[in-house]
C-alpha positions in Angstrom: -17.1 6.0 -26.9 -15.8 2.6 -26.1 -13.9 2.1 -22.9 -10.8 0.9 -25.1 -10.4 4.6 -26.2 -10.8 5.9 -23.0 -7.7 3.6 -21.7 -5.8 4.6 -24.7 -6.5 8.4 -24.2 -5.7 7.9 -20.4 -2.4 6.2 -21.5 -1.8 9.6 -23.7 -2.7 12.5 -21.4 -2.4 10.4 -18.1 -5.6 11.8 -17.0 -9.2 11.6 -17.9 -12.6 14.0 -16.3 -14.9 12.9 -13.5 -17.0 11.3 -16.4 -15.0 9.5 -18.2 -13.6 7.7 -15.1 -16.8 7.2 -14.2 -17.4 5.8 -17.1 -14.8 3.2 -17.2 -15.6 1.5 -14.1 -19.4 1.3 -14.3 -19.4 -0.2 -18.2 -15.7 -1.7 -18.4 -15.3 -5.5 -19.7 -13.0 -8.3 -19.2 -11.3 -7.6 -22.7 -11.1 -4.1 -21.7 -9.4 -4.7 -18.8 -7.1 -7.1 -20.2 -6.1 -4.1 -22.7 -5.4 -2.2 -19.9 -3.2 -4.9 -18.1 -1.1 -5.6 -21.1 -0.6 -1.4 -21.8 0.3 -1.4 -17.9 3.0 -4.0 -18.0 4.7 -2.6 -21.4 4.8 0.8 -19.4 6.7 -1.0 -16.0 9.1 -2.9 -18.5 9.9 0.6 -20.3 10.2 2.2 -17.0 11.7 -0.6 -14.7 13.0 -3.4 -16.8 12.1 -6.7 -15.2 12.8 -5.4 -11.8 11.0 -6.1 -9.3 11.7 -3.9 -5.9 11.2 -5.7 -2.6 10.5 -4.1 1.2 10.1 -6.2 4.7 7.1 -5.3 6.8 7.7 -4.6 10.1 4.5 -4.9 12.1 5.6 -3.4 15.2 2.4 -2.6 17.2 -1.3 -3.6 17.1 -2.7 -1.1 19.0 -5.0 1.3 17.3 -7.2 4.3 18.5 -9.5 3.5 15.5 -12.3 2.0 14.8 -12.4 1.9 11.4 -15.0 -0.5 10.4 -13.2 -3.2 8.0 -9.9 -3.6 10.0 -9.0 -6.5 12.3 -7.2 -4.6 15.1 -9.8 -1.3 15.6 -10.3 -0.8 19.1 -13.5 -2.4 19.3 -11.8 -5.9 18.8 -11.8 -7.5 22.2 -10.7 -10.8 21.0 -7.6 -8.9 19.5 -4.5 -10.0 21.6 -2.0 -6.6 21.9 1.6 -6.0 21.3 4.2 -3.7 20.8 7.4 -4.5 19.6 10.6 -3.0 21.7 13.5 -0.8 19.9 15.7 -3.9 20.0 12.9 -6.0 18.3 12.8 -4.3 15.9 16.3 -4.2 14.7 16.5 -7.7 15.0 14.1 -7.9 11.9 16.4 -5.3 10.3 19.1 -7.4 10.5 17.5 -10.3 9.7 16.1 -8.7 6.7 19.3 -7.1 5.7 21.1 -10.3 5.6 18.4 -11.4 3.3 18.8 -8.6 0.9 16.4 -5.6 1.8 17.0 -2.6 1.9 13.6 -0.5 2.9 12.0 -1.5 6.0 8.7 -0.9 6.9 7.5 0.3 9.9 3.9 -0.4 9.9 1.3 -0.4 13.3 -1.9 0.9 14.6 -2.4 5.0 15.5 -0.7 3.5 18.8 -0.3 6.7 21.2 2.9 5.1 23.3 4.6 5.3 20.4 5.3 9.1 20.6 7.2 11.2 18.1 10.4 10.7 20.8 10.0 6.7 20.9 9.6 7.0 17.0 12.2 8.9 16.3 14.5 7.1 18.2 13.6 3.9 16.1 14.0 6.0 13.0 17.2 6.9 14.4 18.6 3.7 15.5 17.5 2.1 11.7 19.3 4.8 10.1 22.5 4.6 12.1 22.9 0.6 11.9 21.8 0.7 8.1 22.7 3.9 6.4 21.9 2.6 3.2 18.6 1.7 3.8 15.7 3.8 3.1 13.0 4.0 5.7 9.3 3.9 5.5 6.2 4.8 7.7 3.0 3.5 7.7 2.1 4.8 11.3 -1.7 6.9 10.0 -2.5 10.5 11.0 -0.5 12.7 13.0 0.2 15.9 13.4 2.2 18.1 10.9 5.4 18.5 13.4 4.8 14.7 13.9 5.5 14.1 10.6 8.5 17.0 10.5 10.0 15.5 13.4 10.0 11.8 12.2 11.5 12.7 8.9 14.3 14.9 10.5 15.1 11.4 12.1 15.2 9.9 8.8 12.2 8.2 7.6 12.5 8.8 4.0 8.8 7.7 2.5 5.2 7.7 4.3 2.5 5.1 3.3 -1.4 6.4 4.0 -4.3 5.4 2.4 -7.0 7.1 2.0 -9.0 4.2 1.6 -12.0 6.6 -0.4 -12.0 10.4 -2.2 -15.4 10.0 -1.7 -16.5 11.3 1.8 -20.0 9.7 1.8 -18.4 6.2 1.6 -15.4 7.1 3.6 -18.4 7.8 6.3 -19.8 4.6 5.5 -16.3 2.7 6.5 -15.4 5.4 9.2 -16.8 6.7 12.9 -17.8 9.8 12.8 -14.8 11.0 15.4 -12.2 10.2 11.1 -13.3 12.0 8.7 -11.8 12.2 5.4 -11.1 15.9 5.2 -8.5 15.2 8.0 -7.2 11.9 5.8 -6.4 14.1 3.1 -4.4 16.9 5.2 -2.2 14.5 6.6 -1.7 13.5 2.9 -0.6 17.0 1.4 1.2 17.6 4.9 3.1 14.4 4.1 3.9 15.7 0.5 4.6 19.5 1.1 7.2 18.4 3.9 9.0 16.0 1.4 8.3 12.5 1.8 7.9 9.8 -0.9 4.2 10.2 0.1 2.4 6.8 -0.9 -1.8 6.6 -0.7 -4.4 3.8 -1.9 -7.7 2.3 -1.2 -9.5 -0.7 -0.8 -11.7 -2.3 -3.9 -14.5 -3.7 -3.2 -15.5 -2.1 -0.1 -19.0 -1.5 1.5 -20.6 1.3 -0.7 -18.5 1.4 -3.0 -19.4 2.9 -6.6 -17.9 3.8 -10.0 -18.5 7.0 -8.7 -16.6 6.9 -5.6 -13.6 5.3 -7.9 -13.6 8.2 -10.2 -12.8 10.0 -7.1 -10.1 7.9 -6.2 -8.6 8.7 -9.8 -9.2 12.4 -9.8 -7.6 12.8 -6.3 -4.4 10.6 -7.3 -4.3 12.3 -10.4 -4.3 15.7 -8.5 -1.7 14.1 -5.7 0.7 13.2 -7.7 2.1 10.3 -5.2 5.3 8.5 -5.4 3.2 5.4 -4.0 0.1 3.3 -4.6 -1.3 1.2 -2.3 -3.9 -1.1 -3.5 -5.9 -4.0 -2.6 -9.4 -6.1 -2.8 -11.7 -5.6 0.4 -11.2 -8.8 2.7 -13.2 -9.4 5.4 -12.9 -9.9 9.2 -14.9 -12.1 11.3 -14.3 -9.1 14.3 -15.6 -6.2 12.2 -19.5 -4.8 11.4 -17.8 -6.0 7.9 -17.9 -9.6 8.8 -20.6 -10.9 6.7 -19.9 -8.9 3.4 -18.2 -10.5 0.2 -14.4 -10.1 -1.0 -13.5 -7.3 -3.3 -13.3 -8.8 -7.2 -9.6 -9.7 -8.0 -10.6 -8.6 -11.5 -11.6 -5.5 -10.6 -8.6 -4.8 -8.4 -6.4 -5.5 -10.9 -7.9 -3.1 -13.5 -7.8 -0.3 -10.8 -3.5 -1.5 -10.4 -3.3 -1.4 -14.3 -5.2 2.2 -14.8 -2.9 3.3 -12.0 0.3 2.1 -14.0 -0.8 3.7 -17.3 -1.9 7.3 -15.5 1.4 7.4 -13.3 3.8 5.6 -15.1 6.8 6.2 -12.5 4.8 5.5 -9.7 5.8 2.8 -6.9 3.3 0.4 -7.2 3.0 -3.1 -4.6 1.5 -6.3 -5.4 0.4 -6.1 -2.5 -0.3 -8.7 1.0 -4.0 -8.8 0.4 -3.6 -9.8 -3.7 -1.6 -12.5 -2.1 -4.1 -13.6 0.2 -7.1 -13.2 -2.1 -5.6 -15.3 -4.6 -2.4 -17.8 -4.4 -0.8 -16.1 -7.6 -2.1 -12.9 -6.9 1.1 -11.4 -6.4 2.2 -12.8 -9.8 -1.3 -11.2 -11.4 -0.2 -8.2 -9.5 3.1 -7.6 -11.4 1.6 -8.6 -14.9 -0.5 -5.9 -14.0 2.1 -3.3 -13.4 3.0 -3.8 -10.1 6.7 -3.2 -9.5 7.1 -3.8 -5.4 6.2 -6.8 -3.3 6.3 -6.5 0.4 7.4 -9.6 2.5 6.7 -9.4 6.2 9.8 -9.3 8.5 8.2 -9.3 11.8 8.5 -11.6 14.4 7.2 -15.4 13.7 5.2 -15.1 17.5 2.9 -12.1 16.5 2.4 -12.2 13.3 -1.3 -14.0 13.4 -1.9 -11.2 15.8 -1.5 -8.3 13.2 -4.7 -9.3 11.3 -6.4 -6.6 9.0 -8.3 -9.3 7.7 -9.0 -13.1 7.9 -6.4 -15.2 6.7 -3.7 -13.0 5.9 -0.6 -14.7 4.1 2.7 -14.9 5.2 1.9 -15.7 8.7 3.4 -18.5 8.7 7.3 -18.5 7.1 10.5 -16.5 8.1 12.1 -13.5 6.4 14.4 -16.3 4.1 11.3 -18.6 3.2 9.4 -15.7 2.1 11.8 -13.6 0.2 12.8 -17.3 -1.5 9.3 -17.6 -2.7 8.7 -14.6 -4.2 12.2 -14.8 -5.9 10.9 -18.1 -7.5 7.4 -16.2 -8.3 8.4 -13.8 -9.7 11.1 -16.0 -11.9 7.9 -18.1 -13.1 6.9 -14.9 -14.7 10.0 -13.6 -16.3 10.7 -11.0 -13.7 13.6 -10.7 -11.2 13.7 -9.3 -7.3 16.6 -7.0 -6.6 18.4 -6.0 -4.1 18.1 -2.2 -3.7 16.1 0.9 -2.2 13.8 1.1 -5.1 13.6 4.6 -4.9 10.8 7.0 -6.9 12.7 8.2 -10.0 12.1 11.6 -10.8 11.9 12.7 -14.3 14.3 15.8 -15.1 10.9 17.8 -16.2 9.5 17.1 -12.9 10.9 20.4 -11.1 
């Protein structure tokens, strides 16, 4: 069967067997993957229009527990210079960022331990009370279930957590032993069962990464069901065990984006940072991809080069206005338009 049929019956019953993913990713060509890109964006114009939704970033702490191999600010970075944002910080880049049009911030850091469910909640708290029509996110990685109780009774209204791999061989292979992806995947169905917008993702082109291990990927998503998808290419950092190895294909990346698109076609879907840094239009590739979100970074101008997954991340180096004008213009070379809104997950009326 040729991998043009297999897109077209994903595109039908939004899901495809262990094989057939398989499949697709260890024979798929460029023409196939075009298909797939062009079937993608008809969906997000049927589903969307030309809208494109926009959140600000607010890296708030690069302190981490971890030690995940790939990632810039793991513990074992000593030439990682710390911060933590303050409550009143923080606001300041939601007000900035409102007056620029957004309306989901992003509170995004390291598993940082100060920040307790009482200091989050607070945040959560304060956000909600200046900004009532604003919807919250958390990207904050694995807590505990009443963690993630708590900080939604403040508020927060969607959860970002990738899971990097479904495949717990490779997620070994990226991990210490101490993370393990059984726990990854708890925090997950925790996240959905207490009613966030629950987003999840990986990384393409990774260390040890197969067709195999993408199949996963699919077969878990597909079993998820989540409101969000984050996904990028593998970038490397000079302070990781990762250093040396070579950037995750743009191609490739793209194909995973457009496969997502066509098997959730609802789903919340960012161009995200790293397609941006990977590739000057990648953000623009992104959308024409399916893509539907792009996330501009609204922390403060002195620490962003210090939040650094990877090596040279973009947006480092312009304000909240500067960015969100940019990607207004990119995304007006392409046809599409940025809007001011939540950009909630639409649920279909079947759906319950």
């Amino acid at each position: 069967m040729g991998q043009k049929k297999l897109i077209e019956r994903l595109k039908e019953r939004h899901s495809l067997n262990f094989k057939e993913w398989e499949q697709l990713f260890a024979f798929y060509t460029k023409e196939d993957a075009d298909y797939a890109m062009i079937l993608a964006r008809e969906i997000a114009v049927r589903e969307f229009g030309k809208e494109v939704y926009f959140r600000g970033i607010i890296e708030f702490s690069n302190f981490c527990k971890n030690d995940c191999y790939y990632c810039g600010i793991r513990r074992s970075n000593k030439a990682c210079q710390r911060y933590r944002l303050e409550q009143e910080d923080i606001l300041k880049c939601c007000e900035e960022g409102y007056e620029n049009g957004f309306r989901t911030f992003v509170l995004q850091g390291g598993e940082d331990r100060w920040f307790t469910d009482e200091r989050m909640c607070g945040i959560i708290e304060a956000i909600r009370k200046r900004y009532p029509d604003c919807a919250v996110t958390l990207s904050v990685g694995e807590r505990s279930r009443e963690s993630y109780k708590a900080m939604k009774g403040a508020g927060a209204d969607r959860y970002l957590l990738r899971h990097e791999t479904a495949d717990a061989a490779h997620y070994a292979m990226l991990h210490p032993k101490c993370q393990t992806l059984e726990k990854r995947l708890s925090c997950l169905w925790d996240l959905k069962e207490i009613g966030y917008q629950t987003g999840c993702g990986m990384m393409i082109g990774s260390p040890g990464q197969t067709p195999a291990a993408l199949a996963k990927d699919m077969k878990f998503m597909e079993t998820l069901q989540p409101e969000m998808i984050g996904v990028g290419p593998f970038l490397p950092h000079r302070e990781t065990p990762f250093r040396d190895e070579k950037k995750g294909s743009m191609e490739l990346t793209l194909f995973v984006l457009a496969l997502c698109r066509i098997m959730l076609p609802r789903v919340l879907l960012p161009a995200t940072t790293a397609l941006g840094t990977a590739d000057a239009d990648g953000r623009k590739q992104g959308v024409l991809a399916g893509c539907n979100v792009v996330m501009p970074n609204l922390s403060p101008m002195q620490v962003r080069k210090k939040y650094m997954l990877y090596d040279a991340k973009a947006g480092t180096e312009i304000d909240a206005a500067q960015g969100i004008a940019i990607l207004k213009k990119q995304m007006e070379e392409i046809g599409y338009e940025v809007v001011v809104c939540r950009g909630d997950f639409r649920k279909d009326k079947n759906d319950d």
